[in-house]
VOMIVEX-659428 format. One record per residue (C-alpha): residue number from 1; z, x, y. Coordinates in nm, 2 decimals, decimal comma, padded with zeros to 4 digits. Example, Ala and Ser with C-alpha at 12.3 -4.5 7.8 and 13.67 -1.06 7.14 Angstrom:
<sites>
  pos       Z       X       Y
    1   00,78   01,23  -00,45
    2   00,71   01,37  -00,11
</sites>
This chain:
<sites>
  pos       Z       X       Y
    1   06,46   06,35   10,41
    2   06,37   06,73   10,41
    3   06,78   06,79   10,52
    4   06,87   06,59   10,24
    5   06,71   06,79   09,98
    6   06,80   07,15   10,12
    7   07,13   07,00   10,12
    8   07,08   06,90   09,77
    9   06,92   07,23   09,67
   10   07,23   07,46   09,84
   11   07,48   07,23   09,59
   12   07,26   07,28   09,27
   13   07,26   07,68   09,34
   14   07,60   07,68   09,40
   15   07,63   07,52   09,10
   16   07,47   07,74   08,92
   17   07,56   08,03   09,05
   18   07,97   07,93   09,01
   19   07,86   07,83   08,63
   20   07,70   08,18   08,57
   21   07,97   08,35   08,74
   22   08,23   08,17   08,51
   23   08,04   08,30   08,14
   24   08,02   08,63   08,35
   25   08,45   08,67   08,37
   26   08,49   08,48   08,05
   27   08,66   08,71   07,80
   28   08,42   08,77   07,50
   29   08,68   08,71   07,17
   30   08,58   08,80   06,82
   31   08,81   08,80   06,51
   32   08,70   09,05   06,23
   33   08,68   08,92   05,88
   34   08,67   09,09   05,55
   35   08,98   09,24   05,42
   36   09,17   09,20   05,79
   37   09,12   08,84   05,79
   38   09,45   08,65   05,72
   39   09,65   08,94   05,74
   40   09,92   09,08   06,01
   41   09,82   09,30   06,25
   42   10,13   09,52   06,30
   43   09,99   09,84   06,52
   44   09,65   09,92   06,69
   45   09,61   10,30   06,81
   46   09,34   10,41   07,06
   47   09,23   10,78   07,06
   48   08,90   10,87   07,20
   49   08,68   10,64   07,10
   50   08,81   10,52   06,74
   51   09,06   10,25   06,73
   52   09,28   10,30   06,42
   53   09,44   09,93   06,32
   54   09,74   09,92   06,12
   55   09,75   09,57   05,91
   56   10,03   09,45   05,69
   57   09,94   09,37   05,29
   58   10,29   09,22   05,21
   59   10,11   08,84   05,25
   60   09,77   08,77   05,35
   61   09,87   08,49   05,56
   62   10,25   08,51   05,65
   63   10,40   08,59   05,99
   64   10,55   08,88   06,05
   65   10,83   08,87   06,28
   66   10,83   09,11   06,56
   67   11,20   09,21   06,49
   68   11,12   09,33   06,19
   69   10,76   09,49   06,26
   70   10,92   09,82   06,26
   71   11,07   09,81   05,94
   72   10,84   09,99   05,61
   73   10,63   09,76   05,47
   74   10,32   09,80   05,23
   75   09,98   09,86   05,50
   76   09,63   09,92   05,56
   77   09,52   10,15   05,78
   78   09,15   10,11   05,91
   79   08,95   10,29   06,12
   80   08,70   10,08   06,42
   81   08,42   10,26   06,53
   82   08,42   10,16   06,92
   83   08,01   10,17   06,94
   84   07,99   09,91   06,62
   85   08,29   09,80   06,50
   86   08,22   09,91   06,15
   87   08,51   09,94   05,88
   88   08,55   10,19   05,64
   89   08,75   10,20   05,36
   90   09,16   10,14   05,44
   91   09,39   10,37   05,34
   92   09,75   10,31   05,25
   93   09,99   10,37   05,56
   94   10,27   10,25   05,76
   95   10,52   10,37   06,06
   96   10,21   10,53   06,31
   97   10,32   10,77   06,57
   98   10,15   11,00   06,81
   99   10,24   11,34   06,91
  100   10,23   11,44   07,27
  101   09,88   11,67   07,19
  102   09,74   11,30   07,11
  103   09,72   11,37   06,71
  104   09,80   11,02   06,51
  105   10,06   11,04   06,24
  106   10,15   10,77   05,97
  107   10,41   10,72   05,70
  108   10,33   10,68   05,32
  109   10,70   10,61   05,15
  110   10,93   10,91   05,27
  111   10,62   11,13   05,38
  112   10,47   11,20   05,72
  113   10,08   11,28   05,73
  114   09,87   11,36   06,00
  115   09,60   11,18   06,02
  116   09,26   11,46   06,09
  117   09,05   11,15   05,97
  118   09,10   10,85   05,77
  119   08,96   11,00   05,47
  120   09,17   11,35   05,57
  121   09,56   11,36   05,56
  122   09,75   11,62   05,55
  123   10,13   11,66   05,47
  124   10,37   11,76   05,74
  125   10,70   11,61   05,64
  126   10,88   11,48   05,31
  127   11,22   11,37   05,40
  128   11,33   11,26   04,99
  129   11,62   11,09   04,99
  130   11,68   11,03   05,41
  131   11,52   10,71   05,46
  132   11,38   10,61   05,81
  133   11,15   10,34   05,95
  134   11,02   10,50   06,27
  135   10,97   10,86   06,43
  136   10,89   11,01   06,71
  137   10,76   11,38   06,88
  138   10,89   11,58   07,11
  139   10,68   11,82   07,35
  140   10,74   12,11   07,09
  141   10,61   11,90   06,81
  142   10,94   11,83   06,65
  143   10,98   11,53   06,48
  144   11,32   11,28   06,56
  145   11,36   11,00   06,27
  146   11,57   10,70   06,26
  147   11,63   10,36   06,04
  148   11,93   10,21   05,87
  149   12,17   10,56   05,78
  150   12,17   10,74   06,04
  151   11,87   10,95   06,23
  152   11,72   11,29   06,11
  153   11,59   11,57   06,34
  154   11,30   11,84   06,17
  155   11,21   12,17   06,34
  156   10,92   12,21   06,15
  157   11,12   12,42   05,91
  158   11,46   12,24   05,86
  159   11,56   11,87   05,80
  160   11,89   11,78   05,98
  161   12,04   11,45   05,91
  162   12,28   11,27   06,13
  163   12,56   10,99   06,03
  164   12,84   10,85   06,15
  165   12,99   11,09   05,90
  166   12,92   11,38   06,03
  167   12,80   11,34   06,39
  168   12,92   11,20   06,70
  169   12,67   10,89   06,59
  170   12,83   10,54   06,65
  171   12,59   10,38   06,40
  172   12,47   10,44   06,10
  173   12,18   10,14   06,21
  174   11,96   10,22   06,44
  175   11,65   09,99   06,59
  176   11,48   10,26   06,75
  177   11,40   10,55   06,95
  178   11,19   10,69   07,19
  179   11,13   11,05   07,38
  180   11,06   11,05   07,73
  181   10,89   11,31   07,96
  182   11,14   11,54   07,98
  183   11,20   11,54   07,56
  184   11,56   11,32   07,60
  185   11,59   11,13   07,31
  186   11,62   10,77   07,35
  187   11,79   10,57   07,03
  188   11,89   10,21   07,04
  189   12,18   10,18   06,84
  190   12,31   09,88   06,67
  191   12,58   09,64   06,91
  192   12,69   09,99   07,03
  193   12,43   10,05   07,34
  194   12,18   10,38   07,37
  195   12,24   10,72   07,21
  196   12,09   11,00   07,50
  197   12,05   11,28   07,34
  198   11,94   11,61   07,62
  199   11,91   11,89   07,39
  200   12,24   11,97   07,18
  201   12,45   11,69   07,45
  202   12,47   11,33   07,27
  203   12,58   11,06   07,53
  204   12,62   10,68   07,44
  205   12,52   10,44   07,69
  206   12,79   10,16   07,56
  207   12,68   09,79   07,57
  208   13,01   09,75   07,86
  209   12,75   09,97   08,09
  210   12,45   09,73   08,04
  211   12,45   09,43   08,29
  212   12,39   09,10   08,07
  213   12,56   09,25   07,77
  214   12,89   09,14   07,51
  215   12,94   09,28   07,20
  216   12,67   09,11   06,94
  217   12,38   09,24   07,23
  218   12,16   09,56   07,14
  219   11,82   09,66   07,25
  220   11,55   09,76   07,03
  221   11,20   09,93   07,02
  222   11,22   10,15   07,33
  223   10,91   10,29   07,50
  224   10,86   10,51   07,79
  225   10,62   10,46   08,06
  226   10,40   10,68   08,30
  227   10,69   10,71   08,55
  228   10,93   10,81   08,28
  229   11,11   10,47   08,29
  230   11,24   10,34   07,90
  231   11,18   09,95   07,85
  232   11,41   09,80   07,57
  233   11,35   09,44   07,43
  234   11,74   09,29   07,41
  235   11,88   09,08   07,15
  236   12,13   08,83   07,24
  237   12,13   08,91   07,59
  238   12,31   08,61   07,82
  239   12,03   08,69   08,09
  240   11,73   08,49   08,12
  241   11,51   08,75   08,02
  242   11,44   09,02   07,70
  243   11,28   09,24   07,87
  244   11,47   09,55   08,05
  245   11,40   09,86   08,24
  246   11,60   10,14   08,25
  247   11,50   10,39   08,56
  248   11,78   10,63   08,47
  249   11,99   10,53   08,69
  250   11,97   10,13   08,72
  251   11,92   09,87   08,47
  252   11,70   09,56   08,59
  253   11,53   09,28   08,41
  254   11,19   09,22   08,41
  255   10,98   08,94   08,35
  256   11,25   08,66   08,49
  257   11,12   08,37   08,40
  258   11,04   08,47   08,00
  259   11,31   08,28   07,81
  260   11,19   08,39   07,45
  261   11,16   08,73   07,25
  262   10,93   08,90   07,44
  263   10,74   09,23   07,26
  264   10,68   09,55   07,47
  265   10,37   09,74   07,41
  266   10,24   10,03   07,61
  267   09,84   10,07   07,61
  268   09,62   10,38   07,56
  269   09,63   10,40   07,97
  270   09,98   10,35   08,00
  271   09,99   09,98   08,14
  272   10,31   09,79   07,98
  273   10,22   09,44   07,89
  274   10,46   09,17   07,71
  275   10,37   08,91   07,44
  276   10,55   08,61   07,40
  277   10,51   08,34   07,13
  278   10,68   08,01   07,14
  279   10,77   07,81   06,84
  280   10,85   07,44   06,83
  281   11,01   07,34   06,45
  282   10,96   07,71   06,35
  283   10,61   07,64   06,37
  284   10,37   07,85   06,64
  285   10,32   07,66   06,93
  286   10,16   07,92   07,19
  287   10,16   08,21   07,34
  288   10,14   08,43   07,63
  289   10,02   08,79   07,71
  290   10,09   08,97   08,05
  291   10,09   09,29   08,14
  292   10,23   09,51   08,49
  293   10,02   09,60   08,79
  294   10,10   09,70   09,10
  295   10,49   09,57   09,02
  296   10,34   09,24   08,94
  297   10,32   09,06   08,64
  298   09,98   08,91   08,57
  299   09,88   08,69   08,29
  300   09,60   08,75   08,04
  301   09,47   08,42   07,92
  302   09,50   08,42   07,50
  303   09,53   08,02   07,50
  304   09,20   08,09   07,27
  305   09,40   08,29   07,04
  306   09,59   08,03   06,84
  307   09,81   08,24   06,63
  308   10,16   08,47   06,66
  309   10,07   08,75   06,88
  310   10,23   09,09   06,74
  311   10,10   09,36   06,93
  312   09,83   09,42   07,16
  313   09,61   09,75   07,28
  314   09,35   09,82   07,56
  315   09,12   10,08   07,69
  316   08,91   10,04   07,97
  317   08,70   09,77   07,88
  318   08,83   09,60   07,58
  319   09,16   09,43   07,45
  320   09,25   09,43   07,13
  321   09,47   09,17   06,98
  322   09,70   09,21   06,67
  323   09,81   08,91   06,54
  324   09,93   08,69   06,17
  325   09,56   08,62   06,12
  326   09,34   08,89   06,15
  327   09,24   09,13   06,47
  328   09,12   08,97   06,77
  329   08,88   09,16   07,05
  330   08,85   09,02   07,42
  331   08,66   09,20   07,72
  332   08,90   09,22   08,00
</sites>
């Protein structure tokens, strides 16, 4: 009898030892309310230990399409301290960028600020009639914009706009652009390849020269990663995935067996990770969050989440989740 219960008494501490040790690795997931309830999360910064969170105001409860996330659209920007998660009063913003001295900058119409605070902005940039929907900095603090007529270039001084017009620019549209670690410009042009721009040398990368491409493929939104590698998303691409690498001198695929538009984000560590959200009758069905270690692709569990992911940010502890309803936080 006496084996019988030690026997029963090992199975009822494994039990509740595998049960604690469950809610122990069990992301913790919170969605903030107030005025970021219902609302599109479009960009989430991390630097030090405020997390600024970029939120779109054009419909509390639309979806924003991640194709168009990087075009200007009317924003809050809010401010998360890291200790208590409290807000304080949004400010209107849109297009964030950060400089390579880890300063944030945002948009307000055709102005650039710098953000010292959220409550303290000051001007660097108005560009008046050049209009752009993204920009980027260089290691000397220039500033490289692009959007729909062409991309703009400021020295801190002087605002030089480029066209097809008057530049060696294939197109005036542009869906794009990135500087990597050794300050080559990166611009994803539309149908018409990359623009690689090394100091006063402009070279186009033509869509012939990208494996998987035809003539009505382009990439879009490129980011550069720790090891100086750009990741594009594709449009159109007759591969089987939308993710690519380019290590500057091969192309490769990622992410095989992703069939839909995947998103690239880069955290505040550097680790790539890829969202993908699945429709079935244009409605949201699910979606799926990995991200790159160790040249493997592992999967972060967001089945909880229940809403179009649209961009996603992580420290050392903490995810944070934007999405079409709100900001949602889970412990990693």
């Amino acid at each position: 009898m006496k084996p019988s219960l030690n026997i029963l008494a090992i199975i009822l501490l494994f039990l509740i030892s595998f049960s604690c040790e469950r809610n122990v690795n069990k992301p913790v997931y919170n969605l903030y309310l107030d005025y970021l309830s219902d609302k599109s999360i479009v960009s989430i910064h991390i630097l030090d230990d405020d997390v600024y969170v970029f939120s779109s105001k054009v419909c509390d409860t639309c979806y924003v399409s991640p194709v168009m996330s990087s075009i200007p659209m009317i924003s809050q920007l809010t401010l998360i301290n890291d200790s208590s998660f409290d807000f304080e009063e949004p400010t209107s913003f849109w297009i964030p960028a950060v400089s390579h001295q880890g300063s944030l900058y945002a948009a307000s119409q055709n102005k650039i600020f710098k953000l010292n605070g959220i409550k303290n902005n000051e001007l660097i940039l108005e560009t008046e009639s050049f209009d752009f929907y993204y920009f980027a900095f260089d290691k000397n603090n220039n500033i490289w914009l692009g959007g729909y007529n062409g991309i703009a270039f400021w020295n801190g001084s002087e605002l030089k706009v480029f066209n097809t017009s008057n530049s060696e620019l294939p197109s005036n549209i542009t869906h794009g652009l990135a500087i990597d670690n050794t300050d080559i410009v990166w611009i994803a042009l539309d149908f018409e390849g990359v623009l690689k721009i090394t100091g006063d040398k402009w070279d186009v990368i033509s869509n012939i020269e990208i494996p998987g491409f035809k003539t009505s493929s382009y990439v879009r939104s490129p980011i550069v990663d720790n090891e100086n590698n750009i990741w594009f998303t594709v449009f159109n691409s007759d591969t089987t995935s939308s993710i690519l690498k380019y290590d500057g001198e091969d192309w490769n695929y990622e992410y095989p067996n992703q069939n839909g538009a995947g998103i690239i984000n880069i955290d505040s560590n550097g680790t790539i990770w890829v969202i993908t959200n699945e429709r079935e009758n244009y409605s949201f069905k699910s979606s799926t969050l990995t991200y790159l270690q160790n040249e493997e692709w592992i999967n972060f569990d967001v089945s909880m989440i229940g809403s179009y992911i649209l961009t996603v940010n992580s420290d050392d502890e903490t995810v944070y989740i934007g999405t079409a309803e709100g900001l949602k936080v889970m412990k990693k």
